[in-house]
C-alpha positions as CSV (number, residue, x, y, z in Angstrom):
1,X,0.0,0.0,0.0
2,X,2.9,2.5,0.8
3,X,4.3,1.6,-2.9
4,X,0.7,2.7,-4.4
5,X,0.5,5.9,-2.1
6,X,3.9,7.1,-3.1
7,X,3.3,6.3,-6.7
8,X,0.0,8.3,-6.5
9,X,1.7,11.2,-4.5
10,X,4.4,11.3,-7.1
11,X,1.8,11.9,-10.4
12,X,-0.3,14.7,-8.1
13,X,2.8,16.3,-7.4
14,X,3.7,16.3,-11.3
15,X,0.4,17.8,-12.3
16,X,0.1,21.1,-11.2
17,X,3.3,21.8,-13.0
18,X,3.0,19.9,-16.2
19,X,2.5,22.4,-19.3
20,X,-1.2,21.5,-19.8
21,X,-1.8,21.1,-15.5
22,X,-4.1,23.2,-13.8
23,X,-1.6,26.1,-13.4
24,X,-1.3,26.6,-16.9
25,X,-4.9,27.9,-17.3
26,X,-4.1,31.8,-18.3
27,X,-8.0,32.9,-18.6
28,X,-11.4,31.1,-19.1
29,X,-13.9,32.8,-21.5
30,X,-17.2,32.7,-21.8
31,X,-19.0,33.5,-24.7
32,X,-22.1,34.7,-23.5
33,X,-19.8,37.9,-22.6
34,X,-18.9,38.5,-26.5
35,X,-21.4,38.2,-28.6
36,X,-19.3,39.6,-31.5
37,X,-17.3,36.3,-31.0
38,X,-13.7,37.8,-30.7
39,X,-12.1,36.9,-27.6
40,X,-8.9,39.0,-26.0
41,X,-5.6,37.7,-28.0
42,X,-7.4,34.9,-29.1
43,X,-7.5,34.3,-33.3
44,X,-10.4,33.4,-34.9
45,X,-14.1,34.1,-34.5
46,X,-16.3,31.6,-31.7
47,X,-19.5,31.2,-30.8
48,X,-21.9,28.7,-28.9
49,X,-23.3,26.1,-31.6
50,X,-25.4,23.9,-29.5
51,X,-23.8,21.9,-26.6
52,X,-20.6,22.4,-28.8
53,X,-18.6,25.4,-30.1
54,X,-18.0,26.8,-33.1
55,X,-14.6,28.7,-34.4
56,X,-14.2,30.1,-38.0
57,X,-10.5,31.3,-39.2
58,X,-8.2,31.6,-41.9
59,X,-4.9,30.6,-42.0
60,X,-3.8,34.1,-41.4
61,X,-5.4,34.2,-37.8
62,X,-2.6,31.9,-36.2
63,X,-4.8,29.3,-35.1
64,X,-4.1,25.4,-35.4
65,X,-6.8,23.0,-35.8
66,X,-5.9,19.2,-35.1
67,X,-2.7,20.4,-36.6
68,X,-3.4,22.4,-39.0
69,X,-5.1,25.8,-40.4
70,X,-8.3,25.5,-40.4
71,X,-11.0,26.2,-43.3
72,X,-13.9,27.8,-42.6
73,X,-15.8,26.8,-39.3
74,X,-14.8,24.0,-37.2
75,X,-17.3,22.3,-34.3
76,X,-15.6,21.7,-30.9
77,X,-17.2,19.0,-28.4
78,X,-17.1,19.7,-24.8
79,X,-14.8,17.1,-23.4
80,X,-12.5,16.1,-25.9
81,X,-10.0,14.7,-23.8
82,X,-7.0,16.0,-21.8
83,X,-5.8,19.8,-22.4
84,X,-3.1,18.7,-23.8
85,X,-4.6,17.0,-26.6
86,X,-7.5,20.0,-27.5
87,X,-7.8,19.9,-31.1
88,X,-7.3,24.2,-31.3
89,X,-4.3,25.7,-30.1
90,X,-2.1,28.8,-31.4
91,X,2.0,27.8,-30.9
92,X,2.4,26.1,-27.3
93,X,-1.2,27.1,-25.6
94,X,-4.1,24.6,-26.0
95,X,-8.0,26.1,-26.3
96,X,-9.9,23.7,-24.4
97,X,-13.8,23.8,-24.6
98,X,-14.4,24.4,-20.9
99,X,-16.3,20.9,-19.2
100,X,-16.4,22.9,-15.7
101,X,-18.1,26.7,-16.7
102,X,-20.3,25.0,-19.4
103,X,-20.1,24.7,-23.3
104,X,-19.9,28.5,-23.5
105,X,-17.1,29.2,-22.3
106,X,-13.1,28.6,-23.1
107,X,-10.1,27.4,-21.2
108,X,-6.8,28.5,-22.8
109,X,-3.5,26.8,-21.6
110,X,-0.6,28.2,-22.0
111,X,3.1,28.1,-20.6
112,X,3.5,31.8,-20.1
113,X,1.1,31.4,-17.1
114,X,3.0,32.9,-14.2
115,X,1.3,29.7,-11.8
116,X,2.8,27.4,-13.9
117,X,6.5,29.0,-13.7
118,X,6.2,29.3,-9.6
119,X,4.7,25.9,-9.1
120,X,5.5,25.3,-5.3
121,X,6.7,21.7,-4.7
122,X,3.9,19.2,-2.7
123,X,4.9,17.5,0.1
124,X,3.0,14.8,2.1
125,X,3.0,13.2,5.6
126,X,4.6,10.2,5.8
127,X,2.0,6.8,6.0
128,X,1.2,6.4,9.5
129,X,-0.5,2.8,9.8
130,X,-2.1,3.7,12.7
131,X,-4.4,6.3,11.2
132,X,-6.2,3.5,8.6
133,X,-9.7,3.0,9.3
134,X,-12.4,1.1,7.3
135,X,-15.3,2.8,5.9
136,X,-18.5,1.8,4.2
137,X,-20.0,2.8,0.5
138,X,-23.9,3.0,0.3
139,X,-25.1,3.7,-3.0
140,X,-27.9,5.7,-3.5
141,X,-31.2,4.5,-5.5
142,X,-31.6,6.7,-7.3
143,X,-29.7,9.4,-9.5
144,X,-28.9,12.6,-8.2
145,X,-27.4,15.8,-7.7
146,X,-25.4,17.7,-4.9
147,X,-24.9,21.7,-5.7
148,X,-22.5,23.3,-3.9
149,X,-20.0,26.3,-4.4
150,X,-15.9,25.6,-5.6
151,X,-13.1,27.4,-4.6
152,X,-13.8,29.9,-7.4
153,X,-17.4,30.9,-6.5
154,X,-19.3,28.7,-9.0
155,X,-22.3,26.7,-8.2
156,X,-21.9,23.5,-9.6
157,X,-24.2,20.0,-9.5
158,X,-22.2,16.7,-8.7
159,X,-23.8,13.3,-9.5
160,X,-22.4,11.3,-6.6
161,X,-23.1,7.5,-6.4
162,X,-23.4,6.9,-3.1
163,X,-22.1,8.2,0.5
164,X,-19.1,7.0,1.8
165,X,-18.9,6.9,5.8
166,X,-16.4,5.8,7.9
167,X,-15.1,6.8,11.8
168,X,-12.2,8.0,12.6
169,X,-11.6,8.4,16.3
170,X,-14.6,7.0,17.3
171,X,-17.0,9.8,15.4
172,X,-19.2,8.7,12.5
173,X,-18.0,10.9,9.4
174,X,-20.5,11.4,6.6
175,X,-18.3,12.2,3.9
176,X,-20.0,14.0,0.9
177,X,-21.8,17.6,1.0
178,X,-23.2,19.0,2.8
179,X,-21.4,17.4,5.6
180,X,-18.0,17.4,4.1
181,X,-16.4,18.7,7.1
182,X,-15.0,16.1,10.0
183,X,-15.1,16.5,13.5
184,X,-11.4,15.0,14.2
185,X,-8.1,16.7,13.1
186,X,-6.8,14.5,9.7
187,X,-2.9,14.4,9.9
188,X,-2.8,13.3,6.4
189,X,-2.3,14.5,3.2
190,X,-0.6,16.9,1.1
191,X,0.8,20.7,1.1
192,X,2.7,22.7,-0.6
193,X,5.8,24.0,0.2
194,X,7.1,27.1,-0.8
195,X,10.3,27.5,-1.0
196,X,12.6,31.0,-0.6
């Protein structure tokens, strides 16, 4: 288990810094905003096209589809796989049709992101055997959804399967909202470190 926990720390520390991780996001922009369809220092000309998005250029905007220039208008899906691999892109940054602020909006990746060049190193508590606890899963019949607010203000719905419970210290912990808080202190996890 300590192999699979170290393995696991050592990808989530590599993440945040990788050139498409979640510190490389230099602006989200939602379309809604810009009706004309020209968004700041990004080429070409979007706009909401269903669930999807839409994106006419020429070859002379600058912008790379799957490769190449594109002709005409393009469709992008929402989800299309890592940032990384978004079909649009201009040089090194990746436009990624946003799966968290909805199909209008856009996520542009890009290594000039200031986060991304000061990426504070992660550290973790060491194991401590003494802490594990078992827990137990009960699925829920039915499907639903949880709203509740991220760390950027947004109200979002979750479709949890199930609640996960388990008792550390002796105290019964329901774990998903809205009783994601715990009555015990955790001595677990990670931080980050920053240096200088």
């Amino acid at each position: 288990m300590a192999e699979a926990a170290e393995e696991c720390h050592r990808r989530r520390a590599a993440s945040p810094a990788a050139p498409c991780g979640p510190l490389s996001v230099t602006g989200v922009h939602g379309l809604d905003d810009l009706p004309e369809g020209r968004l700041p220092a990004i080429p070409g000309r979007w706009h909401p096209d269903g669930d999807r998005l839409a994106v006419t250029a020429t070859a002379a905007d600058g912008l790379l589809l799957d490769g190449r220039p594109p002709t005409g208008t393009a469709r992008l899906d929402v989800g299309q796989g890592p940032p990384e691999r978004a079909r649009a892109g201009q040089g090194r940054r990746r436009f990624a049709v946003s799966r968290r602020e909805g199909p209008r909006a856009l996520r542009v990746h890009g290594p000039e992101s200031g986060r991304f060049r000061a990426a504070p190193r992660t550290v973790r508590r060491p194991e401590d055997p003494a802490a594990r606890t078992t827990g137990t899963f009960t699925p829920y019949p039915d499907t639903r959804v949880v709203r509740g607010a991220d760390a950027d203000g947004h109200h979002r719905g979750r479709g949890p399967g199930g609640e996960p419970a388990f008792t550390p210290g002796g105290r019964a912990c329901p774990f998903p909202p809205p009783g994601n808080s715990l009555a015990v202190p955790v001595r677990a996890g990670e931080r980050n470190l920053v240096e200088g």
